[in-house]
C-alpha positions in Angstrom: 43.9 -4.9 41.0 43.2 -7.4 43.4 43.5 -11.2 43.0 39.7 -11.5 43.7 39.0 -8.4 41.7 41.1 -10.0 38.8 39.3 -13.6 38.8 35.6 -11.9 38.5 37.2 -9.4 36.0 38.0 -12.5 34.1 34.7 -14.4 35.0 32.5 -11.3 33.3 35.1 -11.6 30.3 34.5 -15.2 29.8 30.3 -14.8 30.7 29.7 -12.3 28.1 32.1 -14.4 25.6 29.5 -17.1 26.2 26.7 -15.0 26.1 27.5 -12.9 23.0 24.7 -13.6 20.2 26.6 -15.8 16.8 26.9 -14.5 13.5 24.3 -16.2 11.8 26.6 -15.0 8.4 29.1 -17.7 8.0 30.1 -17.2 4.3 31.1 -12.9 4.0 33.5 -13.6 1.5 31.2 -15.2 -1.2 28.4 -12.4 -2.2 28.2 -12.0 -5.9 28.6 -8.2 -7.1 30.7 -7.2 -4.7 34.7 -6.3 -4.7 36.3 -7.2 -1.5 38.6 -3.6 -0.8 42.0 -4.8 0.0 43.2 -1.6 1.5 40.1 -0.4 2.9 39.8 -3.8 5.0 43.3 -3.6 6.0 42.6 0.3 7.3 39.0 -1.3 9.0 40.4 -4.2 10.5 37.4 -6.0 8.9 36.4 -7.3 5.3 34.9 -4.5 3.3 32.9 -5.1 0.6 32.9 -2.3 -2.5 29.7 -2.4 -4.7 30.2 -0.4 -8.0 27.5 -1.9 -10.7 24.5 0.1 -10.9 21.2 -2.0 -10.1 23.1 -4.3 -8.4 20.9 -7.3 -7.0 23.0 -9.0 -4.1 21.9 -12.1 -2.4 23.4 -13.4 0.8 24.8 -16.6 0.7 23.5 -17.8 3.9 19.9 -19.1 4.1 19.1 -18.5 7.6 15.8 -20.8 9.1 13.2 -19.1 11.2 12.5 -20.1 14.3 9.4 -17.9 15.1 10.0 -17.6 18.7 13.3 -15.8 18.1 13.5 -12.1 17.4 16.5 -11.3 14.5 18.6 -8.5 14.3 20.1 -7.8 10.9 23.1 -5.1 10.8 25.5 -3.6 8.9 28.0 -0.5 8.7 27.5 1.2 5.3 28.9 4.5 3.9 29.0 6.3 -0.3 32.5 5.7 -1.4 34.9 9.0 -1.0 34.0 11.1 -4.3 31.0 9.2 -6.0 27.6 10.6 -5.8 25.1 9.8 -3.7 22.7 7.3 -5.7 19.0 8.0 -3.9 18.0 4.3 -4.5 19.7 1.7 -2.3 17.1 -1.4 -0.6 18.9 -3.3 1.7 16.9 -6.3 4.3 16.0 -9.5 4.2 14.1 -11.4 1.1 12.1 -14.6 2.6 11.6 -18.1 1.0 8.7 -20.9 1.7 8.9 -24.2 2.4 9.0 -24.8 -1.8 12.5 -22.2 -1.9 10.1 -20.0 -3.6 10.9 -16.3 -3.2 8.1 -13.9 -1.0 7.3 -10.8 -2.7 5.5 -8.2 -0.6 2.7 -8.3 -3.3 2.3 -11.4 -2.2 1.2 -10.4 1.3 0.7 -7.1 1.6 -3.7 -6.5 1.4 -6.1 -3.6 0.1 -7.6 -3.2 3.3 -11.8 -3.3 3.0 -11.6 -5.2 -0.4 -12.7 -8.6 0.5 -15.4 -9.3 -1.7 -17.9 -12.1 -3.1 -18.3 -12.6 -7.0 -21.5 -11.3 -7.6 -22.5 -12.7 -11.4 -20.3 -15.0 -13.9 -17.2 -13.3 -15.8 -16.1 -15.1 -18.4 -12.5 -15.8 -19.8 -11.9 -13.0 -22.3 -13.9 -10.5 -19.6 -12.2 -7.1 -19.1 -15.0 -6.2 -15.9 -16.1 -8.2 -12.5 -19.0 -7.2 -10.6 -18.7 -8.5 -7.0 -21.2 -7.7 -4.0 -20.5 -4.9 -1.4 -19.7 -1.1 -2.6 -16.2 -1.1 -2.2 -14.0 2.2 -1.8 -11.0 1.9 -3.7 -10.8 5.1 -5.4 -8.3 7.1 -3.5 -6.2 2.7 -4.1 -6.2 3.1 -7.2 -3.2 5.6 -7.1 -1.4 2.9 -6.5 -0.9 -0.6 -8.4 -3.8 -2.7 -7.2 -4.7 -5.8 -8.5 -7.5 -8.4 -8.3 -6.7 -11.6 -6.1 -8.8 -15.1 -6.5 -9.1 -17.6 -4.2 -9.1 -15.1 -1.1 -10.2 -15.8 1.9 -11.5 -13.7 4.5 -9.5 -14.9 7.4 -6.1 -13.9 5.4 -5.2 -17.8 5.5 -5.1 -17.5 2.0 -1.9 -15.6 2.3 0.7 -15.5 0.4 -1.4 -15.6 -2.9 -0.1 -16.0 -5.9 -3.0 -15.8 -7.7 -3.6 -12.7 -9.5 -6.5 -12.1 -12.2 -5.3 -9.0 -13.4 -4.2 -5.2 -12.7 -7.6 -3.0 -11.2 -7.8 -0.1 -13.7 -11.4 1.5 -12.3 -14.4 0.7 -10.3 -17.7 1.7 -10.6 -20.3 1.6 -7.8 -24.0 1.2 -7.7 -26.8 -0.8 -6.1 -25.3 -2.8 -3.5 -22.4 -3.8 -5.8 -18.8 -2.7 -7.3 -17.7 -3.4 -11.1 -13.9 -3.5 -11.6 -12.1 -3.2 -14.4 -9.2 -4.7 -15.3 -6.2 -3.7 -17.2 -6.0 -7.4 -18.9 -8.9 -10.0 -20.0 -9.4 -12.2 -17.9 -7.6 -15.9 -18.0 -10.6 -18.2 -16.8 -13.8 -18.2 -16.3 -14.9 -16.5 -12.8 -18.1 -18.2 -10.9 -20.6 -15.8 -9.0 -19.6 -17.0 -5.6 -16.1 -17.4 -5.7 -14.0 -15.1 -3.2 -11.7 -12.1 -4.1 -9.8 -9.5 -2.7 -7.5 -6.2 -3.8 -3.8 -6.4 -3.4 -1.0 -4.0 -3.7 1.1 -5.4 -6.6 3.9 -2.8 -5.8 7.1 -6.0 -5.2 10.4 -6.3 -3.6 11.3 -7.4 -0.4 11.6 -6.4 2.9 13.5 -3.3 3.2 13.7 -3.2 6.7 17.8 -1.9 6.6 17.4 0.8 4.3 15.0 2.0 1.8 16.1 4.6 -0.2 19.8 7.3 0.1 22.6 6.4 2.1 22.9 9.8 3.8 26.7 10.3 3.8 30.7 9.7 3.6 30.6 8.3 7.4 30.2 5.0 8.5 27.1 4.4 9.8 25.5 1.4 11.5 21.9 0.4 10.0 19.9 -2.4 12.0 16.4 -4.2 11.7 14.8 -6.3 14.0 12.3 -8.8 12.6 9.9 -11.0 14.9 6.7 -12.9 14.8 4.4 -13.2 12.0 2.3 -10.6 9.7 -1.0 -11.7 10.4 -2.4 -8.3 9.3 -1.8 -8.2 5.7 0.8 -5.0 6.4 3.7 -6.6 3.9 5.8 -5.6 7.5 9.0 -5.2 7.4 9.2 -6.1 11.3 7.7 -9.1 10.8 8.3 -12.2 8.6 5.7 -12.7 6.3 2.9 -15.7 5.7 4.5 -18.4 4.3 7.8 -17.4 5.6 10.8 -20.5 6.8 13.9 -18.9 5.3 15.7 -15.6 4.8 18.8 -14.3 3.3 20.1 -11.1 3.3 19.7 -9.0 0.3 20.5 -5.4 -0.9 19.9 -3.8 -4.2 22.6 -1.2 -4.8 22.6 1.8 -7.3 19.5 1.5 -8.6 19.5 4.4 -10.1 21.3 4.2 -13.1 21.9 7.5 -14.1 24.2 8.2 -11.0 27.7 6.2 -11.2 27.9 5.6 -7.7 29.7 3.1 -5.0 28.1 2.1 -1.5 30.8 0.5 0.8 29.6 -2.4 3.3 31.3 -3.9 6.5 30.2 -5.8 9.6 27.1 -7.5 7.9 26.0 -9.7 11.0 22.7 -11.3 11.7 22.0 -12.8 15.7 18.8 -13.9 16.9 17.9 -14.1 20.9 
């Protein structure tokens, strides 16, 4: 090699050096429920974390603060351990905070499309049914968890609410309006008037990483990119949610108890650009 070939060989070294995203995770040796693998890491080259307790809820020790005009990649190698089962439940992303440090649950955000509705006569406290205006089609929702919101608003500005009246059991339409009944009585009094809505009141956070088996004894690299705001009421996982300023990483490991299994994890990075 050249002298001039050698000078921009070492100019493209020290560009992409300068250019390379940061690690966002400053603190990988401090997450709780985890065993650091002493002669796996040495084998890796890198830290290797070993995660043996079954329903294991591990939170990142780095609260990272959203800028909403970045886009954030959030990566990790993971792999079963060499002769454990394969445990079928693993959720691995991000869990977001608000401005109050108060956890986001995708409950929270994520809307019953078509169930916006006006209070059509007074419930009172103690009141197991709501009659609201509008024949809403929730039957085929109702598979899932759903439950009654107050205080919506139309617009989705509302969101992330909080303020759930109880868990939607049934609904009954006729004449222009929709009776729902709830699982629970009622806590307060509802005024004909005030603004509802249907949400899905299935939790957790946002498993954009993994959601479900880790397919094999291989490392393999899992990434999410999450960008921009949820404006739709989706619970995204490629987008932070309403209400959203921090994020740490999270992953809920072995959540099936009935399977002793261990998940290996290395290379947990998170860049933004």
């Amino acid at each position: 090699m050249n002298f001039r070939n050698l000078c921009l060989a070492a100019v493209l070294m020290v560009s992409a050096s300068a250019f390379a995203a940061e690690n966002l995770i400053t603190q990988e040796g401090a997450w709780k429920h985890t065993v650091v693998d002493a002669d796996l890491s040495r084998q890796e080259g890198t830290r290797v974390f070993r995660i043996s307790k079954n329903r294991a809820w591990i939170w990142g020790p780095d609260r990272i603060t959203i800028d909403p005009a970045k886009t954030y990649t959030i990566s990790m190698d993971l792999k079963n351990a060499d002769g454990k089962p394969v445990n079928p439940m693993n959720y691995i992303g991000i869990a977001m905070l608000d401005s109050k440090q108060r956890v986001l649950t995708r409950d929270f955000v994520r809307i019953v499309p078509g169930s916006f509705a006006t209070v059509a006569a007074d419930a009172p406290k103690g009141a197991k049914e709501v009659t609201v205006n509008g024949e809403l089609d929730l039957a085929k929702e109702l598979r899932h968890i759903v439950g009654l919101i107050l205080n919506a608003r139309e617009d989705l500005s509302d969101l992330p609410n909080r303020n759930f009246a109880g868990q939607v059991l049934k609904t009954a339409v006729a004449d222009g309006k929709t009776v729902l009944t709830l699982k629970k009585p009622l806590a307060r009094d509802l005024k004909a008037g005030e603004k509802v809505r249907c949400q899905y009141m299935a939790s957790g956070y946002s498993y954009g990483i993994l959601a479900g088996r880790i397919p094999g004894y291989d490392w393999k690299t899992y990434t999410c990119k999450v960008s921009g705001t949820d404006l739709q009421g989706a619970g995204d996982y490629g987008k932070f949610w309403p209400g959203a300023k921090v994020f740490q990483v999270v992953i809920v490991a072995n959540y099936n108890p009935k399977t002793a299994s261990e998940i290996l994890v290395k290379n947990i990075s998170v860049t933004a650009e």
